[in-house]
C-alpha positions as CSV (number, residue, x, y, z in Angstrom):
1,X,3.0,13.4,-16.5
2,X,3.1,16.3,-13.3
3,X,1.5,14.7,-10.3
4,X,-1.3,16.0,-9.4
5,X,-0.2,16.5,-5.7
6,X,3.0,18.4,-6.8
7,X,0.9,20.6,-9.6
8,X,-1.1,21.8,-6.3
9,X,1.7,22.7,-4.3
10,X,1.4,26.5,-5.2
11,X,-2.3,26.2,-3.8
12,X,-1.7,23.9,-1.0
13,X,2.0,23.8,-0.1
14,X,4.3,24.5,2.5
15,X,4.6,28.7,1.7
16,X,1.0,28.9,0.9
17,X,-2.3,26.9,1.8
18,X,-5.6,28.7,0.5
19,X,-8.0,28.1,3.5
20,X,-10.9,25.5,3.3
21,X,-14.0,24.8,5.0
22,X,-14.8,21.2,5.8
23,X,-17.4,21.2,3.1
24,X,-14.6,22.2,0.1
25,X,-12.1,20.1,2.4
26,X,-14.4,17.2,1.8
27,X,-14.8,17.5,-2.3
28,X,-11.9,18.0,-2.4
29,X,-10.4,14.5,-0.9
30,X,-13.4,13.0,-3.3
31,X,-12.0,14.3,-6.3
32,X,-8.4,13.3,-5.7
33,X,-9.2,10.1,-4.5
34,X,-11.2,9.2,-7.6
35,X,-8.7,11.0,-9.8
36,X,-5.6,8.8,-9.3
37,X,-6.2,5.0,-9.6
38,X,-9.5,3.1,-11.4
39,X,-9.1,0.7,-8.1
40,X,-10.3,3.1,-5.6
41,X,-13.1,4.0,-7.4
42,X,-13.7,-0.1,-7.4
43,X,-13.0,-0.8,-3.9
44,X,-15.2,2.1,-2.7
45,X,-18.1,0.0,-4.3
46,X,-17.6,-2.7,-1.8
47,X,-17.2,-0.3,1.4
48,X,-20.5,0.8,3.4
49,X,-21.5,4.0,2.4
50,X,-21.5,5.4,5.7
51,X,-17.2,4.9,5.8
52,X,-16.9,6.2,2.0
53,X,-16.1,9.8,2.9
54,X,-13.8,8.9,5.5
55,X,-11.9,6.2,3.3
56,X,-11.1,9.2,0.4
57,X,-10.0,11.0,3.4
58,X,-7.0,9.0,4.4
59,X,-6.8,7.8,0.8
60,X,-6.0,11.3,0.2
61,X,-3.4,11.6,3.5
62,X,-1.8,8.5,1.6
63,X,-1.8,9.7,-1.9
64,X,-0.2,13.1,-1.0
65,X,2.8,11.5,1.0
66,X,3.6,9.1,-1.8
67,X,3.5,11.5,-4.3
68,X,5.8,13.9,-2.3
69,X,8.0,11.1,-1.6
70,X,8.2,9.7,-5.1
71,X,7.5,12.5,-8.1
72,X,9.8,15.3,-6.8
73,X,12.8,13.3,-8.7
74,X,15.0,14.8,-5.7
75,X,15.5,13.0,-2.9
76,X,16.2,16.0,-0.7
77,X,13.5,18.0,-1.6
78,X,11.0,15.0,-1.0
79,X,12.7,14.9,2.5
80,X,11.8,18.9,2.7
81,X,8.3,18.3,1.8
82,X,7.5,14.9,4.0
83,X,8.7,16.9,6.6
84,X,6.4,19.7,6.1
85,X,3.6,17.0,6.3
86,X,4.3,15.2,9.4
87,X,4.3,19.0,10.7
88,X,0.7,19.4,9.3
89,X,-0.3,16.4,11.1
90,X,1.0,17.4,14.2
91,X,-0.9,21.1,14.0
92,X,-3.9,18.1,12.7
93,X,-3.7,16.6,15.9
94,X,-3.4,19.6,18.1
95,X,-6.7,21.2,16.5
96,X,-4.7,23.2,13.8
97,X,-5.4,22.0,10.5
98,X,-4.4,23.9,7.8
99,X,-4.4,21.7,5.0
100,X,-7.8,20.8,3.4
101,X,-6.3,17.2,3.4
102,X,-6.5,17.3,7.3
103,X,-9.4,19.6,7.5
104,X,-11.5,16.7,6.1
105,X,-9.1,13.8,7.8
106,X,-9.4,15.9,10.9
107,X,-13.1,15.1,11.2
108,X,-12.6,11.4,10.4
109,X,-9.7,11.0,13.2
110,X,-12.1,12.4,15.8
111,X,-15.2,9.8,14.8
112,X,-13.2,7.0,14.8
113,X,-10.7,8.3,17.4
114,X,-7.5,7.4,15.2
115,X,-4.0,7.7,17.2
116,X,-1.6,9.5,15.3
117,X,0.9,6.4,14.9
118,X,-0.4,4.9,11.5
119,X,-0.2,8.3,10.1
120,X,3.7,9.1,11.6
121,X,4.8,5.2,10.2
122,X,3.5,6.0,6.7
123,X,5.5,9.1,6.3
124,X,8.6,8.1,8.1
125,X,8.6,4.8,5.5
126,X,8.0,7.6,2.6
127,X,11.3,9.6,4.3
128,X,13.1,5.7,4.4
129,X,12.5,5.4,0.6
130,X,14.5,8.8,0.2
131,X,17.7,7.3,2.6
132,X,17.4,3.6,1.8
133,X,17.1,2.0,-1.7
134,X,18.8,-1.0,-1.0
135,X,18.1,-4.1,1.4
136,X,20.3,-6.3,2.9
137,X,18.2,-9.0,4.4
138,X,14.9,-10.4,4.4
139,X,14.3,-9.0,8.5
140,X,15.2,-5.4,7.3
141,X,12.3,-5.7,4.1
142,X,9.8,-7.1,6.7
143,X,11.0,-4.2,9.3
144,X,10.0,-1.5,6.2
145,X,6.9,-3.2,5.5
146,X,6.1,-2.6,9.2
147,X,6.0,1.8,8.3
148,X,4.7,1.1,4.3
149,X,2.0,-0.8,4.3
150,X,1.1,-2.6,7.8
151,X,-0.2,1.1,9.2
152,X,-2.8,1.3,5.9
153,X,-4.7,-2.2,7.4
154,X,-4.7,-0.1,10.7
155,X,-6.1,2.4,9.3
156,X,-8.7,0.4,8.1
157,X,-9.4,-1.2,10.4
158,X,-10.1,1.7,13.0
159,X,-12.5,3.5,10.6
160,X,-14.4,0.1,10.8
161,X,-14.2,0.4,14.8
162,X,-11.8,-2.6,15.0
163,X,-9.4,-1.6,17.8
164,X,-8.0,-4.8,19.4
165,X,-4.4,-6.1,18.9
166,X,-5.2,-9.7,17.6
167,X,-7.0,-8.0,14.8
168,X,-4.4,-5.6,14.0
169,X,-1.8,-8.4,13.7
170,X,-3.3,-10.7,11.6
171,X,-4.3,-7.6,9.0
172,X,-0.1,-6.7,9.5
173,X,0.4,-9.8,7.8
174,X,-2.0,-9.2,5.0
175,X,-0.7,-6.1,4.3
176,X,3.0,-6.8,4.9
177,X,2.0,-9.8,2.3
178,X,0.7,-7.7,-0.1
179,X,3.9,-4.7,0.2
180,X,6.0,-8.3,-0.6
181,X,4.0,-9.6,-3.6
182,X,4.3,-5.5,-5.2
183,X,8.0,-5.9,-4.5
184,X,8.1,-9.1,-6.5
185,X,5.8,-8.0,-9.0
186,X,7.8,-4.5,-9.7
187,X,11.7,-5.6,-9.7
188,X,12.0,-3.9,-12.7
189,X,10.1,-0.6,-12.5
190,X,11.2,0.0,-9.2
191,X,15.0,0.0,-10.6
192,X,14.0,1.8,-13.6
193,X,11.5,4.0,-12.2
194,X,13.1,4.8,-8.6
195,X,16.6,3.0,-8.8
196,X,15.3,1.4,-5.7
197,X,15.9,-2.7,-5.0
198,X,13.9,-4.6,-2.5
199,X,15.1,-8.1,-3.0
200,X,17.5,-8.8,0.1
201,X,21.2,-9.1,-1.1
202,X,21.5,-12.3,1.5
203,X,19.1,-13.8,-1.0
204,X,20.6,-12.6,-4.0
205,X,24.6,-13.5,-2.8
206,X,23.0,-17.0,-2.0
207,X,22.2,-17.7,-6.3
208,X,25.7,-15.7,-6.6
209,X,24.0,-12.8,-8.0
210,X,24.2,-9.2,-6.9
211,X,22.0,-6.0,-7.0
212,X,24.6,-4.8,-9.3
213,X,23.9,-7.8,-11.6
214,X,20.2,-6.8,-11.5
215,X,20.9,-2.9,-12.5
216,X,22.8,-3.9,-15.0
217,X,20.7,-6.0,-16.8
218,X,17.5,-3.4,-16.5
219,X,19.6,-0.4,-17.7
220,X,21.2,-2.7,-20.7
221,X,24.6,-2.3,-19.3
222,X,25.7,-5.8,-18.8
223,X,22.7,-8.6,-19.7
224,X,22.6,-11.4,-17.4
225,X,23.4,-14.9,-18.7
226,X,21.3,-17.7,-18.7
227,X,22.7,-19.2,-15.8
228,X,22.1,-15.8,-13.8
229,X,19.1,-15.8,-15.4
230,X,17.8,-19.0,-13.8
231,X,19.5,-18.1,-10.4
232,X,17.3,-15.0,-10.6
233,X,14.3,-17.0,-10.7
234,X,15.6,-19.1,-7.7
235,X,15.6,-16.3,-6.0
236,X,12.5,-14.8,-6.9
237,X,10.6,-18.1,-6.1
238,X,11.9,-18.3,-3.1
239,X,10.9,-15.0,-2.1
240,X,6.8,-15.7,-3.2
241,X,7.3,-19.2,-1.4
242,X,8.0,-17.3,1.6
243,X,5.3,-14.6,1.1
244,X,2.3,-17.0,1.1
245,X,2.2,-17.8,4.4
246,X,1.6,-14.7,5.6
247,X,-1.5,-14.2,3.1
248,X,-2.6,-17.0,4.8
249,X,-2.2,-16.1,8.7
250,X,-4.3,-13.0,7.3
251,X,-7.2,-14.6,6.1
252,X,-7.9,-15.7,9.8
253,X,-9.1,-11.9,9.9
254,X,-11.9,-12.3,7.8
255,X,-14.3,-14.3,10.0
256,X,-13.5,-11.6,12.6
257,X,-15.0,-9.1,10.3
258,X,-18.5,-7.7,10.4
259,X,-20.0,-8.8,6.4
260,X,-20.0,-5.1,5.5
261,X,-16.7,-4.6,5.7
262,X,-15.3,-7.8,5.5
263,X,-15.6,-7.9,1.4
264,X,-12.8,-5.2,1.0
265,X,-10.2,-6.9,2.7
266,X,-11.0,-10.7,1.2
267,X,-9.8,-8.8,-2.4
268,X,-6.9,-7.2,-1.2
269,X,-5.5,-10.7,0.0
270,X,-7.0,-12.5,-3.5
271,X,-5.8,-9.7,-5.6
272,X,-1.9,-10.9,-3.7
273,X,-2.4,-14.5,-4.1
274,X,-3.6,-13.6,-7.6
275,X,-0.1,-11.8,-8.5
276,X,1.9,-14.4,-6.3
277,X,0.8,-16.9,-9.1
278,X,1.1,-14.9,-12.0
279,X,4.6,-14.5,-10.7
280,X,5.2,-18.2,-10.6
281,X,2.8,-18.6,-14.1
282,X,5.9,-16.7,-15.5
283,X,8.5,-18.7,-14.3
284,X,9.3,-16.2,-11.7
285,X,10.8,-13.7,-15.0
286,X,10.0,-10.3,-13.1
287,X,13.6,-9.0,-13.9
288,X,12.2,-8.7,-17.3
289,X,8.8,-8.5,-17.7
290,X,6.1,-7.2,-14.9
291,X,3.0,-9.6,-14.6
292,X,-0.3,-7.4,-14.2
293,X,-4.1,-8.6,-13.3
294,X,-6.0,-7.6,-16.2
295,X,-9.6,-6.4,-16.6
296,X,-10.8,-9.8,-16.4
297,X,-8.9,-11.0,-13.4
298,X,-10.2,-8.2,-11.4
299,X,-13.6,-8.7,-12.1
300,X,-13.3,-12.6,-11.4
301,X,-12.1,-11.2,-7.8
302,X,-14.8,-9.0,-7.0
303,X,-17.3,-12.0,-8.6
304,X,-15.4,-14.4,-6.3
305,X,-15.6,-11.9,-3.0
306,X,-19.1,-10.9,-3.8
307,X,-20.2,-14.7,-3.6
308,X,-18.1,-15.3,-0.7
309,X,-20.0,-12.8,1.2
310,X,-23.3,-13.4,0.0
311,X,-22.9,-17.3,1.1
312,X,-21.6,-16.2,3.9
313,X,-25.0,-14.0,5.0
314,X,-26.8,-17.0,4.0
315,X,-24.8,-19.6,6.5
316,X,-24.3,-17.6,9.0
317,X,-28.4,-16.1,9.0
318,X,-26.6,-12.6,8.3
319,X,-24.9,-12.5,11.7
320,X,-21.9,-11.1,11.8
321,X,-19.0,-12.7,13.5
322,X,-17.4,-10.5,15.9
323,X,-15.2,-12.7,17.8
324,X,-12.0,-11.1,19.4
């Protein structure tokens, strides 16, 4: 299936960009936004209405720099394109926007005064994917994490007006928690899918395995025995056991939250936890199989977020708690 992004280069890309107003800048980010994945359209249930325009707006920043990143199937020509879009952002930043991307983001960086940074990590982590595809140790995973996914929480958090550092750390490790628990979850479709490997060969060499062993395996070339097969698992447990304490330094973000925004975040962390025990519910198998939260499970989460926040209006007299 042609990503959308890359089917709308002709109209939007880097040797032509058909010019938008706000208005058509703004449908448009709505459309794409709900287009891609069922889970935005979820989420957006759970975000004040007043942030829901401006959410699909840097949803739409993020969805355009993956998919140049990961659906051109040449590593070089993503390279080419990210590079286009960090100089869109720049002309974003200096009152240029071409793009009806960063017409509509344009508007939403100037209400909630949004440094450029978040926005520069995101696509220099796409660019990484395009250099790097194996790790060597657990620090250089965590230093990725730090470009992939800890800049999304940031975003988040300004365009709830949360500026302060103590906040923004303690939503890095949610998000760095939840970039680890997709790693664990995907070992598989990211080899098959992107040939890339994010379990640390430190890890790997410890159980006497290699990422070699792994592509082998997934591309039917040489099958692991049992032995390797259980030394996989070690490894694979010992990567969620070292994942969960970081979702739970994150939830000390949630009583810092006002209640209207606080909802979101609690089921991005349950949604981790969630996979981090499927994981384990499957004896850690992810070389072969890829554990998935169905229908049910997300529904449970929203049920189980929805009650935390109502008891939580009904403790607290509906105050928010807005400690630093």
């Amino acid at each position: 299936m042609v990503s959308v992004v890359l089917a709308q280069l002709e109209t939007y890309g880097p040797e032509h960009c058909r010019a938008t107003t706000y208005e058509q800048a703004d449908a448009y980010t709505q459309r794409l936004a709900r287009s891609h994945y069922e889970n935005f359209s979820v989420l957006s249930r759970f975000v004040p209405r007043r942030l829901r325009d401006d959410f699909a707006h840097v949803y739409a920043f993020c969805r355009w720099a993956d998919d140049l990143g990961d659906e051109t199937g040449d590593r070089a020509r993503s390279l080419e394109l990210l590079g286009w879009w960090r100089r869109e952002l720049a002309d974003c930043y200096a009152g240029r926007p071409r793009h009806p991307v960063f017409v509509a983001l344009s508007q939403t960086i100037d209400r909630h005064e949004i440094p450029a940074g978040p926005f520069e990590d995101l696509i220099a982590a796409f660019e990484q994917d395009q250099r790097l595809t194996r790790y060597e140790t657990w620090d250089q995973v965590l230093d990725y994490c730090t470009r992939s996914a800890d800049p999304v929480g940031r975003l988040v958090l300004y365009l709830c007006d949360y500026r302060d550092e103590a906040r923004q750390r303690l939503s890095d490790a949610t998000c760095t928690a939840l970039q680890l628990a997709n790693f664990w979850q995907d070992v598989r479709r990211d080899i098959v899918e992107r040939d890339r490997i994010y379990v640390p060969a430190e890890a790997l060499g410890e159980q006497g395995l290699t990422h070699d062993d792994l592509v082998g395996h997934v591309r039917g070339e040489a099958g692991l025995s049992a032995a390797q097969h259980g030394a996989y698992r070690a490894v694979v447990r010992a990567m969620v056991e070292r994942t969960r304490p970081l979702f739970a330094t994150g939830r000390g973000l949630w009583p810092r939250l006002r209640g209207e925004v606080r909802t979101p975040i609690q089921l991005f962390t349950l949604g981790g936890e969630t996979i981090l025990r499927m994981i384990e519910r499957s004896d850690y198998s992810t070389l072969d199989r890829r554990v998935s939260l169905s229908r049910g499970a997300k529904v449970w989460l929203m049920m189980r977020a929805v009650a935390g926040r109502v008891w939580h209006r009904g403790g607290r007299n509906g105050q928010a708690d807005d400690a630093s």
